[in-house]
C-alpha positions in Angstrom: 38.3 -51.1 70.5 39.9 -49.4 73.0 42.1 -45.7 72.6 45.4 -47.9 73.9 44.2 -51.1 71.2 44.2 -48.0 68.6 47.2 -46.9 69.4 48.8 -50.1 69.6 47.7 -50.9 65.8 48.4 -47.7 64.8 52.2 -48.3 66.3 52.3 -51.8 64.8 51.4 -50.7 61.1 53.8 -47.5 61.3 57.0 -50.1 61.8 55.5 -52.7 59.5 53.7 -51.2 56.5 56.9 -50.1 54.4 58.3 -53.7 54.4 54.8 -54.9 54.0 53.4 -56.8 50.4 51.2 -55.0 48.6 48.7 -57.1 49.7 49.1 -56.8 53.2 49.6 -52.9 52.8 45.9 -53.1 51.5 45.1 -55.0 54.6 47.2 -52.2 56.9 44.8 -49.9 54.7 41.5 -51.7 55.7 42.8 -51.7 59.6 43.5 -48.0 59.5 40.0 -47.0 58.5 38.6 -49.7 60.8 40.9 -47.5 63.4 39.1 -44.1 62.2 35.8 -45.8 62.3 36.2 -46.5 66.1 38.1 -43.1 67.0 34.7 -41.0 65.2 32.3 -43.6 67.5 33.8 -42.3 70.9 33.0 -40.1 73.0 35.7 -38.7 75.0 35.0 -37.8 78.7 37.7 -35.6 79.6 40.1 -32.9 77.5 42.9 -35.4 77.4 41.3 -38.0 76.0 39.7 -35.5 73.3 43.0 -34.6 72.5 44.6 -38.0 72.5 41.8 -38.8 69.8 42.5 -36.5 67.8 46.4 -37.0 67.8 45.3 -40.6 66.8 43.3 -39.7 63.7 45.5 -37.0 62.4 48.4 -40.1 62.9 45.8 -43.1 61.6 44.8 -40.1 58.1 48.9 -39.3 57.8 49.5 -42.7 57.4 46.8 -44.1 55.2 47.5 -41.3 52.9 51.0 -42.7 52.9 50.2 -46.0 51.9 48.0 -44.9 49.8 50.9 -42.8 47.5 52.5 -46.2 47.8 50.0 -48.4 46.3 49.6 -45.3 44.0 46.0 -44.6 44.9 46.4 -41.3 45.8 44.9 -38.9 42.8 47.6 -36.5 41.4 48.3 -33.0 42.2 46.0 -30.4 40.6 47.9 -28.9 37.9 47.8 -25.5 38.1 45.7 -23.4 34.8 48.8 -22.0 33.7 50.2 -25.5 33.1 47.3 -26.7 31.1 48.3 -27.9 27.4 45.1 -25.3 25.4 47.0 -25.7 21.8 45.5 -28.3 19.8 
């Protein structure tokens, strides 16, 4: 895959995935970290494509972790110590 295919799946899930099923949101999921998968494989050749990389993962992570809240697979916060219910 290509750094303009990336992009142009990564642009495709971002107007899609809200209005998605569940189902397919899973399958935007699975796309995403296919997306990942290829943008840690490459090697860039020049600073611009280094940076456009990495503007493409920190966009592909952003939005799986959004999807992920979503589908409610995201862990919870950490709940601080002073929070923590001791009494029993």
């Amino acid at each position: 895959m290509t750094l303009a295919e990336i992009k142009e799946k990564l642009a495709q899930i971002s107007e899609v995935w809200r209005s998605d099923t569940t189902s397919e949101q899973g399958v935007d999921l699975v796309g995403l970290d296919d997306c990942l998968a290829e943008l840690e494989e490459m090697e860039p050749e020049t600073a611009a494509e280094d940076e456009a990389i990495e503007e493409l993962r920190g966009r592909s992570e952003i939005l799986m972790d959004e999807i992920e809240i979503m589908l409610g697979l995201e862990p919870p916060g950490i709940i601080p110590p002073e929070d923590y219910d001791t009494e029993t």
